[in-house]
KOLPALUM-314536 format. One record per residue: residue in one letter; x, y, z of N, C-alpha, C, O in turn. Coordinates in pm, whole numbers. Each point is the difference from the previous one (the first is absolute). Layout:
   residuo      npx      npy      npz     capx     capy     capz      cpx      cpy      cpz      opx      opy      opz
         a        X        Y        Z        X        Y        Z        X        Y        Z        X        Y        Z
...
end
This chain:
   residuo      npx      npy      npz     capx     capy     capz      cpx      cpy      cpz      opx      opy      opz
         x    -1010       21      -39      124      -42      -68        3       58     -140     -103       31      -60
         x      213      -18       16        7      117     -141       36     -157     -100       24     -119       17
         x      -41      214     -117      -62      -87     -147      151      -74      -15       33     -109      -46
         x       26      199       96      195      -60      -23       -8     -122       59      -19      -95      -76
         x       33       66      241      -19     -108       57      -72     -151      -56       33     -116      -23
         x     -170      218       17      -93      -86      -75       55      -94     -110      -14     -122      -11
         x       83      215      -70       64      -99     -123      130     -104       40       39     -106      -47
         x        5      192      155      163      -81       44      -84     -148       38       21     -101      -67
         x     -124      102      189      -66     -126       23      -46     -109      -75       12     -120       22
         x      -97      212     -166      -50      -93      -92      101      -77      -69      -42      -86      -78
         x      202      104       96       50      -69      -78       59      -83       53       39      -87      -78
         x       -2       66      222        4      -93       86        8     -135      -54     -103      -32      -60
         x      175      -40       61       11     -185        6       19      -18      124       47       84       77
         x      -82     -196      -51       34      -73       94       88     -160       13        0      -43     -116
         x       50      -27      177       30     -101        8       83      -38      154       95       66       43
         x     -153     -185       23       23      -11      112      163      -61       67       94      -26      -75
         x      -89       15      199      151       -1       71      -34      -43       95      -79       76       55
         x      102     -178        6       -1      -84      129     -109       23       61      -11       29      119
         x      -97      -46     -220     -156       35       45      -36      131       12     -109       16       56
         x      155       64      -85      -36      150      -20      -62       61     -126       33      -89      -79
         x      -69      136       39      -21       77     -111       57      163      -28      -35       96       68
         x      127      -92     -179      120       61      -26      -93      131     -120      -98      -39      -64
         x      147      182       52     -106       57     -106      163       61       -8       72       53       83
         x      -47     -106     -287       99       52      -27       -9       88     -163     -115      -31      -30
         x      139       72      -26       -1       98     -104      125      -62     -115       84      -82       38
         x      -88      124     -152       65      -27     -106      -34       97     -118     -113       38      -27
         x      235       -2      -43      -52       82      -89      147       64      -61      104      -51       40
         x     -100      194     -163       74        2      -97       30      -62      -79      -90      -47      -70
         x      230       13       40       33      -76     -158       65     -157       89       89      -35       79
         x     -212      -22     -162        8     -145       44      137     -102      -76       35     -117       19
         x       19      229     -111      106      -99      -59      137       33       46      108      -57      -16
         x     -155      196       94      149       72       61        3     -117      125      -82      -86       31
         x      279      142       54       20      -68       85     -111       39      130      -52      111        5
         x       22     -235      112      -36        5       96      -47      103       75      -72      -93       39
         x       38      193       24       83       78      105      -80      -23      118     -120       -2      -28
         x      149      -19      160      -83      -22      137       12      106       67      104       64       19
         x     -249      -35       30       -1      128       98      -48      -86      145      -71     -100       11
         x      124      164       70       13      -43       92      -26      163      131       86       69       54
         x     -231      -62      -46      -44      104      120       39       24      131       60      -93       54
         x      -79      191       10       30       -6      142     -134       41      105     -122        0      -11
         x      210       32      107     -115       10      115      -26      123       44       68      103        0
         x     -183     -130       39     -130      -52      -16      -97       39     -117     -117       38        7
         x      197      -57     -120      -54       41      -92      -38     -126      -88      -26     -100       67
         x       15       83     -226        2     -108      -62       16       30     -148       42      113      -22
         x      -66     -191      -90       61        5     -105      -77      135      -57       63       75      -75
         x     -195      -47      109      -56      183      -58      141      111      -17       13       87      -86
         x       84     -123      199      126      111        6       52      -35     -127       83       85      -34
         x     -101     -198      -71       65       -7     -133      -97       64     -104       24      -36     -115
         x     -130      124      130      -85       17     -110       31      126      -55      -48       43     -105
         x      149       31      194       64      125     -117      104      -31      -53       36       93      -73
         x       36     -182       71       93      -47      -94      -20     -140     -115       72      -49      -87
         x     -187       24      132      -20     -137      -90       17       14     -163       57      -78      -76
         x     -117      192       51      -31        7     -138      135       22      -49       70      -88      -52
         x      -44      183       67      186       48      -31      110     -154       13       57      -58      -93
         x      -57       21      251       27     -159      -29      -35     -120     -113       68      -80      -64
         x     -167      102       71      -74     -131      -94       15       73     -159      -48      -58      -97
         x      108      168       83       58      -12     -140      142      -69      -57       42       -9     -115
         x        6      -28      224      160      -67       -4       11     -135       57      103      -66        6
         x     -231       27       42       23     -107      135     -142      -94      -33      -91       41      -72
         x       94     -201      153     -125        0        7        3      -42      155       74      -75       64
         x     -212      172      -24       -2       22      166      -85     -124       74     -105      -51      -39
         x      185       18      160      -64     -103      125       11       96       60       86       89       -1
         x     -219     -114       83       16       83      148     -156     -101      146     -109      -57        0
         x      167       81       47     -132      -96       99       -1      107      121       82       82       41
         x     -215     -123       -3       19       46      174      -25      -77       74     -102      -68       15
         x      262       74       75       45     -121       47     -148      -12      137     -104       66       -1
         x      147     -171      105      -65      -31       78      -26       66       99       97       33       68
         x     -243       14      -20       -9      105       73        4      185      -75      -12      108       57
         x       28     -133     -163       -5      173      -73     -119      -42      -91      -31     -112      -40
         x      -44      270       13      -38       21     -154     -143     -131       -3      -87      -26       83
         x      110      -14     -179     -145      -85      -37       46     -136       29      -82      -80      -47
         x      195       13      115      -18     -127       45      -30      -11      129      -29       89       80
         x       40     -213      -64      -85      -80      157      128       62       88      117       28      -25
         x     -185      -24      115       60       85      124      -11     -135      123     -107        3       61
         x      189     -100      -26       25      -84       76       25       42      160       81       84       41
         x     -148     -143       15        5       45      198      160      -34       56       33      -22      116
         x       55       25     -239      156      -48       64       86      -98     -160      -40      -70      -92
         x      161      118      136      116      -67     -132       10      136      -70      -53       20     -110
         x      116       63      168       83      106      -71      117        0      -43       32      118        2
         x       52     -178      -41      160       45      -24        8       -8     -104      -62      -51      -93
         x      193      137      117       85      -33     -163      -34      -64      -99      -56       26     -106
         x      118     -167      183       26      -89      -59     -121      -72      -66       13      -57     -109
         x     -154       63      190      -89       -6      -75      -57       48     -127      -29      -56     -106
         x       20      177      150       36       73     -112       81       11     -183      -34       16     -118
         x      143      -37      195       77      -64     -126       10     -128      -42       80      -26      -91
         x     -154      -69      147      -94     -113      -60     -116        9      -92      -27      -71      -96
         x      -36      174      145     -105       56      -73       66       30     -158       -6      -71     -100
         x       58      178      115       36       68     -144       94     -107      -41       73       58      -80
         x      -36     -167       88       50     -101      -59     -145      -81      -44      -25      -16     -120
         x      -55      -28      213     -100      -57      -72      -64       34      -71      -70      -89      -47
         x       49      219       -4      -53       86      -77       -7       42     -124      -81       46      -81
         x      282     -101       96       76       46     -124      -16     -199     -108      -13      -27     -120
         x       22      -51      234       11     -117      -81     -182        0      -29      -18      -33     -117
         x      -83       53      172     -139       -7      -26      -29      110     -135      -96       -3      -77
         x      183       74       77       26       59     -160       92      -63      -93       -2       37     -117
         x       61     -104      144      120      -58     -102      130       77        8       91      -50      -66
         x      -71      125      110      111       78       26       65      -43       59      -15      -40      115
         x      158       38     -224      147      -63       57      130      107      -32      116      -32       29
         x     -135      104      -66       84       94       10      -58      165        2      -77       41      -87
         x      133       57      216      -85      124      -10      107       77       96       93      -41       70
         x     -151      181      -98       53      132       74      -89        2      114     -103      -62       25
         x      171      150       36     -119       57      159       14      146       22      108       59        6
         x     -205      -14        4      -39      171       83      -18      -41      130      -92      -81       10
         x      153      112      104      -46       10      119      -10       90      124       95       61       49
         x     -210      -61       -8      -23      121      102      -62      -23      145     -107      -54       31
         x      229      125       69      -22       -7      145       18     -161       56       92      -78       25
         x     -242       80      -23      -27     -188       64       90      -76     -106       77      -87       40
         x      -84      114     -155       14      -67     -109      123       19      -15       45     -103      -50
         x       41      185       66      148      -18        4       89      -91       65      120      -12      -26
         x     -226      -89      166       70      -59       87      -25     -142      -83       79      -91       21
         x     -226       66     -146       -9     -112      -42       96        1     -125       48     -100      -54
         x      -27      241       15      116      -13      -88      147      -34       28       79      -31      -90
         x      -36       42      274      147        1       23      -17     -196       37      100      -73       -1
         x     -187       41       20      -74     -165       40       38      -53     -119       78      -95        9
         x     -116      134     -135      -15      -69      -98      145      -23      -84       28     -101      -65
         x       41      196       80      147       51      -11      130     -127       86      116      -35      -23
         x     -217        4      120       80      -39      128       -1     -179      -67       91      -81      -12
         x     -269       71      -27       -1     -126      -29       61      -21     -134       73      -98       -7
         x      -89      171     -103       98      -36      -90      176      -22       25       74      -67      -72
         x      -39      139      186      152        2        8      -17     -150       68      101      -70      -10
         x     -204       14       73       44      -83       91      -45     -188     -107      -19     -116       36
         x       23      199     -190      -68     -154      -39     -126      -15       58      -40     -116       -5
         x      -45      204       64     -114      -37       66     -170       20      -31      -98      -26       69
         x      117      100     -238     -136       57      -60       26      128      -28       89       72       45
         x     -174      -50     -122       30      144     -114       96      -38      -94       77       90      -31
         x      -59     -198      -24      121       -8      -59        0      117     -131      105       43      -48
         x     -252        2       -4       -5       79     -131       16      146       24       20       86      -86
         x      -33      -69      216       48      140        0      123       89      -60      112      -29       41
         x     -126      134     -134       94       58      -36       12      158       70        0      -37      117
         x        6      124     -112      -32      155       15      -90       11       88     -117      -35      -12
         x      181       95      125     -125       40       87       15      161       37      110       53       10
         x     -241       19        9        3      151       15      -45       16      130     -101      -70        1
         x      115      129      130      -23       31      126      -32      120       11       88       80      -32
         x     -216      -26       77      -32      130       37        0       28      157       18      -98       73
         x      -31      191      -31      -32       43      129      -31     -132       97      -91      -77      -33
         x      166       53      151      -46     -118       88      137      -23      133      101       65       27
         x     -140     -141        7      135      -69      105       94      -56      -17       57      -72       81
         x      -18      100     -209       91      -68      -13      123      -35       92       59     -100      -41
         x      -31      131      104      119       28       96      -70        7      128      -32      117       23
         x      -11     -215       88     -108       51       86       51      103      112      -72       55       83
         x      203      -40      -98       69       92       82      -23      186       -9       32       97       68
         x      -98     -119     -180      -36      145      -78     -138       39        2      -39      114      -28
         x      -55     -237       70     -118       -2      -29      -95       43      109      -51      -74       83
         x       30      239      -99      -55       87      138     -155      -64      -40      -62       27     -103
         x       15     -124      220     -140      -26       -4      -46      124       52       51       88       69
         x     -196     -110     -138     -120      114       42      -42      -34      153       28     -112       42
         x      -85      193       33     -110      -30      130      -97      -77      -21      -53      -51       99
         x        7       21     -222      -53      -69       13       -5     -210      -38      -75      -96       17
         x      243      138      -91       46     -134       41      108      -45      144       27     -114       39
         x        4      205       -1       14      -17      121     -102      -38       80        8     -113       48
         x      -73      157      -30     -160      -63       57        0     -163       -9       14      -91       82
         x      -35       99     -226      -70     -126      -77      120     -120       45      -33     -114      -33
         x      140      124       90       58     -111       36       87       -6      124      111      -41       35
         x     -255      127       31       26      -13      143     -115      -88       58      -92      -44      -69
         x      103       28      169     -138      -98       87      -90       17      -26      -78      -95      -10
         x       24      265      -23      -86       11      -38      -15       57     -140       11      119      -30
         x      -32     -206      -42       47       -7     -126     -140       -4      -90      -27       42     -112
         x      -46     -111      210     -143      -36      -79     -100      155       47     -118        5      -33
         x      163       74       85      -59      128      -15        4       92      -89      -56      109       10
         x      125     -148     -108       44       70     -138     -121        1      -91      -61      100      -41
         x       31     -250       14     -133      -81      -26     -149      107       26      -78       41      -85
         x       78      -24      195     -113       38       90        9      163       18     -110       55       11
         x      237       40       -6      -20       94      -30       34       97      -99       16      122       11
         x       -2     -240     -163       26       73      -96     -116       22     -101      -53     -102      -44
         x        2      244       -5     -111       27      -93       79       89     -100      114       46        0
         x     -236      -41      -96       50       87     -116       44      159       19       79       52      -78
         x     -135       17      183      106       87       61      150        0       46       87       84      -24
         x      -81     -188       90      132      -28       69      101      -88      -61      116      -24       33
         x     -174       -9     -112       84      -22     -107       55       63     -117      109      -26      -50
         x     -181      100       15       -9      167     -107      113       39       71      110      -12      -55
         x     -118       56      169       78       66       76      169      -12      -23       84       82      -37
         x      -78     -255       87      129      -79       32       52       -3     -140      118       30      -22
         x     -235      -80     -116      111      -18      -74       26       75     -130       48      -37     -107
         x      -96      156      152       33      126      -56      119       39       61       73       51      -84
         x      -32      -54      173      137       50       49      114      -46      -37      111       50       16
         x     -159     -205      -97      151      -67      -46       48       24     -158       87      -72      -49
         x     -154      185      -31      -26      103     -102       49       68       19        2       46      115
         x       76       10     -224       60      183      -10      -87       53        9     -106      -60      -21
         x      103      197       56      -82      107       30     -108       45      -91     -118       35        7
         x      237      -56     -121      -14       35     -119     -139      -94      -67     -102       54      -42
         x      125     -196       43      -64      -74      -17     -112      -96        4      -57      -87      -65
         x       56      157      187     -121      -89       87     -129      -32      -54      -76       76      -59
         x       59     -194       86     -183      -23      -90      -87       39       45      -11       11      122
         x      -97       29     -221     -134       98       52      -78     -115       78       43     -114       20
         x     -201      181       31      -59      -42       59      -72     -139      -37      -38      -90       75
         x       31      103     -227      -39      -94      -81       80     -135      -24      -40     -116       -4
         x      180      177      -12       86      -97       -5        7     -120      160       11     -123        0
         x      -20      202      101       61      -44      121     -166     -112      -18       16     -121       11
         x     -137      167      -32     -106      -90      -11       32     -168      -95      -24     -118       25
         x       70      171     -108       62     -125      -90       94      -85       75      -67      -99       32
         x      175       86        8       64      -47       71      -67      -76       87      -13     -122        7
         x      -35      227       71      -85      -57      153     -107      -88      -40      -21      -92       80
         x      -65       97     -203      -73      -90       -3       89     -202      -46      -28     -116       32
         x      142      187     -123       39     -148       16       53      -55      120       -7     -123       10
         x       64      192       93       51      -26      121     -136      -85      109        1     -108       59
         x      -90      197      -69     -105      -50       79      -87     -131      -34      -72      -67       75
         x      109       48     -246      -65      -74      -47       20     -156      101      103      -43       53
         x     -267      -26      -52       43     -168      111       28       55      140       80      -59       73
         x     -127      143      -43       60       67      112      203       24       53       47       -9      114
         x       34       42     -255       74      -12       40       97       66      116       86      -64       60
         x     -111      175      -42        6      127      111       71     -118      123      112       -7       51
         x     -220      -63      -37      -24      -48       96       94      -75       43        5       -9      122
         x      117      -79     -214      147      -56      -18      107       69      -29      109      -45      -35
         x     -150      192       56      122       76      -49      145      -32       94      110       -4      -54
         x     -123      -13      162      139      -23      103        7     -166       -8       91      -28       78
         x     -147     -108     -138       31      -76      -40      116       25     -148       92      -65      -49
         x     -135      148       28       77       13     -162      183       33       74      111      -42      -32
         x     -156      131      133      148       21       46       93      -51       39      108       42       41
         x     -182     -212      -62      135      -92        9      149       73      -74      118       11       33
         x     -176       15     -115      133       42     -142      157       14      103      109      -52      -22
         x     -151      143      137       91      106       41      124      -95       67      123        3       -1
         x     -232      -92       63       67     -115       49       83      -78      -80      107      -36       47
         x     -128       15     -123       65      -71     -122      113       25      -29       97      -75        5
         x     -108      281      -66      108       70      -51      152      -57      104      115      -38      -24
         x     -218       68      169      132      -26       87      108     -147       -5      122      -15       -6
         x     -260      -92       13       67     -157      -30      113        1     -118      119      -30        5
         x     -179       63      -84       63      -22     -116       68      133      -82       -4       39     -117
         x       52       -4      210      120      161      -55       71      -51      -52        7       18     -121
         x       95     -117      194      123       20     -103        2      -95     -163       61       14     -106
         x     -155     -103      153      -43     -119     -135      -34      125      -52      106       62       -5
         x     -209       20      -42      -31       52      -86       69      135      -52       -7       47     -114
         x       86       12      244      115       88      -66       72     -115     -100      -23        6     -121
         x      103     -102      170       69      -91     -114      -36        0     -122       66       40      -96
         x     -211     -100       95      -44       41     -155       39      107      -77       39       11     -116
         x      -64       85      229      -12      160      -67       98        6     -118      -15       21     -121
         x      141      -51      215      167        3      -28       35      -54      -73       99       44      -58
         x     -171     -201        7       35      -49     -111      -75        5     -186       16      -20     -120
         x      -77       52      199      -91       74     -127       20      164      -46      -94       52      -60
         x      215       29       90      -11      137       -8      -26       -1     -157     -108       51      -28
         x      182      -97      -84      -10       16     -117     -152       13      -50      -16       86      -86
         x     -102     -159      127     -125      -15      -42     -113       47       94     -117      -35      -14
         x      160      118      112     -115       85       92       33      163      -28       91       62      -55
         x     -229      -25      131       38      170      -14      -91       34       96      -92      -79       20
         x       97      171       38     -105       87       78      -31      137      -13       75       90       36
         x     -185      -75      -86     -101      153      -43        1       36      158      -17      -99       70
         x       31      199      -12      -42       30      144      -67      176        8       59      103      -34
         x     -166     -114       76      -48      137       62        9       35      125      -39      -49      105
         x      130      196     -151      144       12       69     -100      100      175       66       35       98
         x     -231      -13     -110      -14       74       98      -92      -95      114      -65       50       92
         x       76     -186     -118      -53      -95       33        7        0      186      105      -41       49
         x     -175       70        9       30      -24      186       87     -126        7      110        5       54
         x     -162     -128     -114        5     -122       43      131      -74       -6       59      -65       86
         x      -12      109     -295       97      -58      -38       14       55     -104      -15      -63     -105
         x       43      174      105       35      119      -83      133       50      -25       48     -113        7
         x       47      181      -29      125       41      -11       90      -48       88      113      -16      -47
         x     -127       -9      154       89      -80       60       32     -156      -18      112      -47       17
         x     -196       -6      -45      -57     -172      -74       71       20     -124       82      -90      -22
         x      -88      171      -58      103       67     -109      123       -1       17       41      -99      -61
         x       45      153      109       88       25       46       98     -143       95      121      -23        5
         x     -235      -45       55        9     -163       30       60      -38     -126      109       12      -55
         x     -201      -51       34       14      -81     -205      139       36      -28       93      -81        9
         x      -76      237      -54      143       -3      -83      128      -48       84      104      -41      -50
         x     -126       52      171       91      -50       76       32     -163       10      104      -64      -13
         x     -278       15       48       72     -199        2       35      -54     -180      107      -54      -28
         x     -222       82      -85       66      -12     -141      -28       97      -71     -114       36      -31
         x      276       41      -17       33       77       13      -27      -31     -190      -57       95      -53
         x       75     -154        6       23      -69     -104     -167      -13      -62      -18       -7     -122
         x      -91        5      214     -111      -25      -85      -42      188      -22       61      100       38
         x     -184     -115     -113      -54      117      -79      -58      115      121       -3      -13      122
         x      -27       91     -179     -101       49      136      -51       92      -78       20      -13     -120
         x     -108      140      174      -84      127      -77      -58       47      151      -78      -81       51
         x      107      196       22      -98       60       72      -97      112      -37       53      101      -47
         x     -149     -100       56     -103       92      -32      -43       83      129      -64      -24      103
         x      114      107     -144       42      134      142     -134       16       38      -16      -79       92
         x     -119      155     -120     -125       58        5      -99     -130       60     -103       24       64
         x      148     -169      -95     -175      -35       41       74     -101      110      113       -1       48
         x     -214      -73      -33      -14      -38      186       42     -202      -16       99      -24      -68
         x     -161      -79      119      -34     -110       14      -20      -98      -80       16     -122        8
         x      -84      249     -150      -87      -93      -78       -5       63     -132      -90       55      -64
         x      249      -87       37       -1       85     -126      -77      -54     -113      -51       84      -74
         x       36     -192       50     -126      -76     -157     -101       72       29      -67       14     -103
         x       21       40      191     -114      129        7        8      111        5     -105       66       -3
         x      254       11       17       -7      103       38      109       76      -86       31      118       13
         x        8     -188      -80       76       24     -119       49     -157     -102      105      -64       -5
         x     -244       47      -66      -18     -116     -113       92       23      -74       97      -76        1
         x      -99      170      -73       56       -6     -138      148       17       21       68       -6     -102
         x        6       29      239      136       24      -21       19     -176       50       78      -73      -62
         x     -150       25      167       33     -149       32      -21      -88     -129       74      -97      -16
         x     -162      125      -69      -14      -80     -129      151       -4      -51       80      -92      -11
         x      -70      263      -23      117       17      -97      139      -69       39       75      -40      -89
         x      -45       27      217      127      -26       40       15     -146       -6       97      -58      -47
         x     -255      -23      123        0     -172       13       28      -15     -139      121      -14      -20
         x     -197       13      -93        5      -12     -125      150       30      -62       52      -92      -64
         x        6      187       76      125       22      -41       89     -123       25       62      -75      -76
         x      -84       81      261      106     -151       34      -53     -111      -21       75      -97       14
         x     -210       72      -51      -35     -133      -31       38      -27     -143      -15     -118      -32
         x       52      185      -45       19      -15     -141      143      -80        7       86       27       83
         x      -75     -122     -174      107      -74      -44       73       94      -78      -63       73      -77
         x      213      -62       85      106       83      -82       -9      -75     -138       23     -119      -23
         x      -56      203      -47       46      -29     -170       83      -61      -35       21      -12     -121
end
């Protein structure tokens, strides 16, 4: 494991959630507003460590890895959403946080359209202001799964578990990267070690409840979308397999009215694959008008 990791771990807090134990991060300007990052899959909050610093000069940063990712407890079952966005609510009040922004990515876009849904509904999040959406499902109609989530939420689903290694995974999720962009050998090791961490590999097609979800709850969380256009935006990397330029092109069509930015050249995962333009743009729209 490289000295980078090493340090991302050592700074680790913890604090627990319906008997779990939660490893969440904090950091930048503690007097600036809020901001919540919110990771995707199968990744975890490490996908925020090329933008943190640049962030945390304007912001002060939450980020956790939710249940089943990264350095928390990895549970034999209770994937959803909605769990989920229980979590980063308990998280936010176990910090004191009552009013904040959100970054969200992939997985994390569906706890961001949840959280959206429960504020419209009087139902929690009431402090949410500004939320930023990167690359994800938003729209599950747009959302070309990989082979290997197709797999993962089929019958045989728990073979994902059993025949996924640090090759075959190198493999898979290098492809959801621009060409241009793709992470080295070193990088793909970083990742994979928080993935595997607790044996998590091993729950990867449990995690794929999500997909299920997107479907339950389409049109509740399009609604949100729609009523919030004034205070969302979506960064999208426009060469993405999954949910790339066409997921783009979604967006301006249902709110037409919220922000957007496509970044033509990189893939899935733009906070890695182009930091400094996702800094520059979130930061721009997170800023309050003069």
């Amino acid at each position: 494991m490289s000295a980078d990791t090493q340090g991302w771990r050592a700074k680790a807090k913890h604090f627990e959630f319906q008997g779990h134990q939660i490893a969440y991060w904090t950091g930048g300007n503690t007097n600036a507003r809020p901001l919540l990052l919110v990771h995707g899959f199968p990744t975890c909050s490490w996908d925020w460590e090329p933008v943190w610093e640049k962030l945390g000069s304007r912001h002060h940063l939450v980020a956790c890895d939710m249940l089943g990712f990264g350095l928390s407890d990895k549970p034999r079952s209770g994937y959803s959403i909605h769990r989920q966005t229980d979590l980063q609510e308990a998280l936010l009040e176990h910090l004191g946080v009552v009013e904040f922004d959100a970054l969200v990515h992939d997985y994390g876009d569906s706890v961001g359209q949840e959280m959206l849904a429960r504020q419209r509904e009087s139902a929690g999040a009431e402090g949410l202001g500004q939320i930023v959406f990167l690359n994800g499902g938003i729209f599950p109609d747009q959302h070309r799964a990989r082979p290997i989530q197709k797999l993962g939420v089929s019958p045989l689903g728990f073979l994902v578990g059993l025949l996924m290694g640090r090759n075959s995974f190198g493999k898979s999720f290098s492809e959801v990267f621009g060409p241009s962009t793709r992470p080295s050998a070193a990088e793909l090791d970083q990742f994979w070690e928080f993935i595997r961490y607790k044996g998590g590999q091993r729950i990867t097609h449990k995690l794929l409840h999500y997909i299920a979800d997107r479907r339950t709850h389409r049109e509740r969380w399009e609604t949100a979308l729609t009523g919030a256009q004034e205070r969302i935006g979506l960064i999208n990397g426009g060469l993405d397999p999954v949910s790339g330029k066409h997921a783009y092109a979604r967006w301006r069509e249902v709110v037409p009215q919220a922000r957007h930015h496509l970044i033509e050249t990189v893939g899935h995962y733009p906070q890695v694959e182009a930091p400094d333009e996702v800094a520059r743009i979130a930061l721009e729209w997170l800023t309050p008008a003069a």
